[in-house]
N, C-alpha and C positions, 0 to 999 in steps of 0.2 A: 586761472579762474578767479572770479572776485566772490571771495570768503562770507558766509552767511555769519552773523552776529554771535551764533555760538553754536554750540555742536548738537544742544539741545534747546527745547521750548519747554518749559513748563505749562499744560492744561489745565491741569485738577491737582488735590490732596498728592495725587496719588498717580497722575497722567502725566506722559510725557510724549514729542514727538521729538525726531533725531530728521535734524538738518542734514542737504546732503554733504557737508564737512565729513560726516561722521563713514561713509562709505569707504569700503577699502580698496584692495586693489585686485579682489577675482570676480567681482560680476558687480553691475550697477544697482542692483539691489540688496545686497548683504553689507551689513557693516564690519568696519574693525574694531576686532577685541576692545580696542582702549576705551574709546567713549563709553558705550554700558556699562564696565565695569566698574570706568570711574563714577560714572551714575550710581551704582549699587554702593559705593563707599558712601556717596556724598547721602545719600538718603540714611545709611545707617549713623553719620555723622549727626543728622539731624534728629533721630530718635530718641525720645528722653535723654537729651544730653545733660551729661554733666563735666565740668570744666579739667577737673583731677585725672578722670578718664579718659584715655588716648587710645586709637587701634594699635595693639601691639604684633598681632596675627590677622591674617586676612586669607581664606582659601575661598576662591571659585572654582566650579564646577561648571562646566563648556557644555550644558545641555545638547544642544542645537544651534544651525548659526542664527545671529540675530539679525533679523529683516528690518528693512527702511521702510519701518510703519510705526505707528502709536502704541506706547507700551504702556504698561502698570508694574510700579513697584511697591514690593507689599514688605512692611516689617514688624519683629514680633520679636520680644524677646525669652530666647530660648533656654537662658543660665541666668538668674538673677544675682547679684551681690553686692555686697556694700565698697569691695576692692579689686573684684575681678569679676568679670560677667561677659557672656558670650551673646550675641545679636545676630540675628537673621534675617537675609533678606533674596526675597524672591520678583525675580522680573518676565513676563508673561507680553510676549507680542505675537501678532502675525494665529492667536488662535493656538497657542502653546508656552510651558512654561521653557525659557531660551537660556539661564542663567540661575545660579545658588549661589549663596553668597554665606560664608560663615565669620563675622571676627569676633575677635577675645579682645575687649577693653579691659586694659589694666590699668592701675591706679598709680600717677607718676609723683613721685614725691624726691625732690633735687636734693642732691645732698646724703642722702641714706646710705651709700654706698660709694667705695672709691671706683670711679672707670677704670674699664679693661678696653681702649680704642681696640676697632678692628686697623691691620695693620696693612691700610691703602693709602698708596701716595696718589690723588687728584690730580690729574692733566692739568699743566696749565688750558684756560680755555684757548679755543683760534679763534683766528677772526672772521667773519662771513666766508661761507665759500658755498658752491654752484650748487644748487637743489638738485642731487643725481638721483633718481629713482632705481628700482632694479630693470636691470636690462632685460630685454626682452616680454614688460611687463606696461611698460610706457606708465604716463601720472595718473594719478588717484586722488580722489580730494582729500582723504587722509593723509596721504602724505603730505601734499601741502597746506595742510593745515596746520603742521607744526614744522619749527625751524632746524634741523638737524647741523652738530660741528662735531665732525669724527677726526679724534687722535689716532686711530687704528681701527683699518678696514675700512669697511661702508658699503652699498650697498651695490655696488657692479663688483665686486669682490668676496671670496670664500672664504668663513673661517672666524674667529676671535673679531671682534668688535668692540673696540669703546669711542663712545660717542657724549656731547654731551646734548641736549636736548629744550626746547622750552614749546610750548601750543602756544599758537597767535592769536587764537583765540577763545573762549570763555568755558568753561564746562556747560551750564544753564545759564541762559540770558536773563542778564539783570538779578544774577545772586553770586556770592563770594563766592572763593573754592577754596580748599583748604590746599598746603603741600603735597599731604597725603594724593586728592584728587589730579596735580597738575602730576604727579608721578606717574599715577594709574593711566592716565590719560596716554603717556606714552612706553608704559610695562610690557603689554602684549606684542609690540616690535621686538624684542627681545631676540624667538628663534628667528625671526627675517633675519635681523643683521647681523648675527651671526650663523646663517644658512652655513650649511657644511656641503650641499647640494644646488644644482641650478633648480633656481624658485616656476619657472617655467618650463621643467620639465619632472618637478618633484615636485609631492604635495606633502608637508610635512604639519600637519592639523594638529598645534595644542588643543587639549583636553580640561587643563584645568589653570590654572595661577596658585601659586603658594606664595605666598609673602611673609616674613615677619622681621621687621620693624624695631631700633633700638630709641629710635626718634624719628619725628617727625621730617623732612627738610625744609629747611631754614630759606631757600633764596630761589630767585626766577632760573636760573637755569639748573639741569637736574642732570645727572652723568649715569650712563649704563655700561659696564662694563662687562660684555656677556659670552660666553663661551657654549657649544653644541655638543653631544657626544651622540653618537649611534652606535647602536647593535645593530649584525646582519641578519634580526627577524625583522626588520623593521620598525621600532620602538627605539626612542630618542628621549633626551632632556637637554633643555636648555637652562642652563648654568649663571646667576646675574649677581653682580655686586651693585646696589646702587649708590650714590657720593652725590653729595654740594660739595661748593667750597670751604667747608668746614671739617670734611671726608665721607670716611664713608657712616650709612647707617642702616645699612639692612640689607637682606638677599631675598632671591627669590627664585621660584624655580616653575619651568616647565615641563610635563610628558608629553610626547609629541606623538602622533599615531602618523608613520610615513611611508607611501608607497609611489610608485612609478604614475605620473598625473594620465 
């Protein structure tokens, strides 16, 4: 398919519509996790910013799924402070609110403290290879919307997954995005690729996104390195380190609610 200009359009203040890039892969009118939620970053990015402060935590809340229609996001800040402070933001489409959004910006000052790296060695990257979707599921414009190069796994296969990852194109047409957003952007693939279940005969629904954050990423291509675990009530997590080539700099996690499709 030939790629719309970006995954969103800005309307209003406050208005947004979602190209269909942003669609996933169970029905032509719901979207995937990533675009929204990178919308919900990029909006709180934009709220009284100041330059010292960085998202260092980020929790979503998977309302309901998000429809391929015009949304509102609304932001408020919920913790005030001069070094640490908490932001909130809510996204409302389709006649319901679909997404919550909580981060902690904290105050980043270099140098204050010696690092403690986390202790991930980075894939080397590969070089182009075949756009496989999941079997039995056929394409999605989300999928090909962003570039996928898996060192381990992928997605005709079960199990542990690292991958590294970049979108072909924009978050909001015609505005910057920061690392934080091209990461969001493809975070919610997470338990897909590494399904521990066949995706076309199991449905295993994140509920929320945890993220936090030692820094930002630094470069276009962004690494997920992700692992699934189950229990036999049906209740999952997905397991993620994320890495540039500079390594790693944060995890992230999902609960997954999963039964027999």
């Amino acid at each position: 398919m030939e790629l719309p200009e970006a995954f969103y359009l800005q309307t209003g203040e406050q208005d947004y519509e979602p190209t269909v890039a942003a669609v996933g892969p169970w029905a032509p009118e719901l979207l995937h996790g990533g675009p929204p939620i990178a919308l919900l970053s990029h909006a709180i990015r934009g709220f009284e910013p100041r330059e010292e402060l960085q998202i260092a935590r980020l929790g979503v809340e998977i309302l309901s799924p998000v429809p391929l229609a015009p949304c509102r996001v609304e932001v408020r800040m919920a913790r005030p402070g001069r070094r640490v402070e908490l932001v909130e933001a809510r996204m409302s489409a389709g006649g319901r609110e679909v997404l919550l959004a909580r981060a902690w910006r904290l105050q980043r000052e270099p140098g204050c403290v010696g690092a403690v790296p986390e202790p991930f060695e980075p894939p080397a990257l590969p070089g182009p290879q075949a756009q496989q979707l999941f079997e039995g599921v056929g394409s999605f414009p989300y999928g090909e919307a962003i570039e996928w190069r898996f060192t381990r796994g992928g997605f005709a296969s079960l199990g542990p997954a690292t991958v590294w990852a970049r979108p072909r194109i924009p978050l909001v047409r015609g505005q910057a995005e920061s690392g934080l957003e091209r990461l969001l952007l493809l975070l919610d693939s997470a338990n897909g690729l590494s399904a521990e279940l066949p995706v076309h005969s199991w449905s295993f629904v994140p509920v929320d996104l945890q993220l936090s954050l030692q820094r930002e990423p630094r470069h276009p291509w962004l690494g997920i390195d992700a692992r699934t675990t189950i229990d036999d009530a049906g209740v999952g997590t997905s397991h993620t380190t994320v890495f540039d080539a500079d390594g790693a700099f944060g995890r992230s996690l999902h609960t997954l609610f999963i039964r027999p499709r």
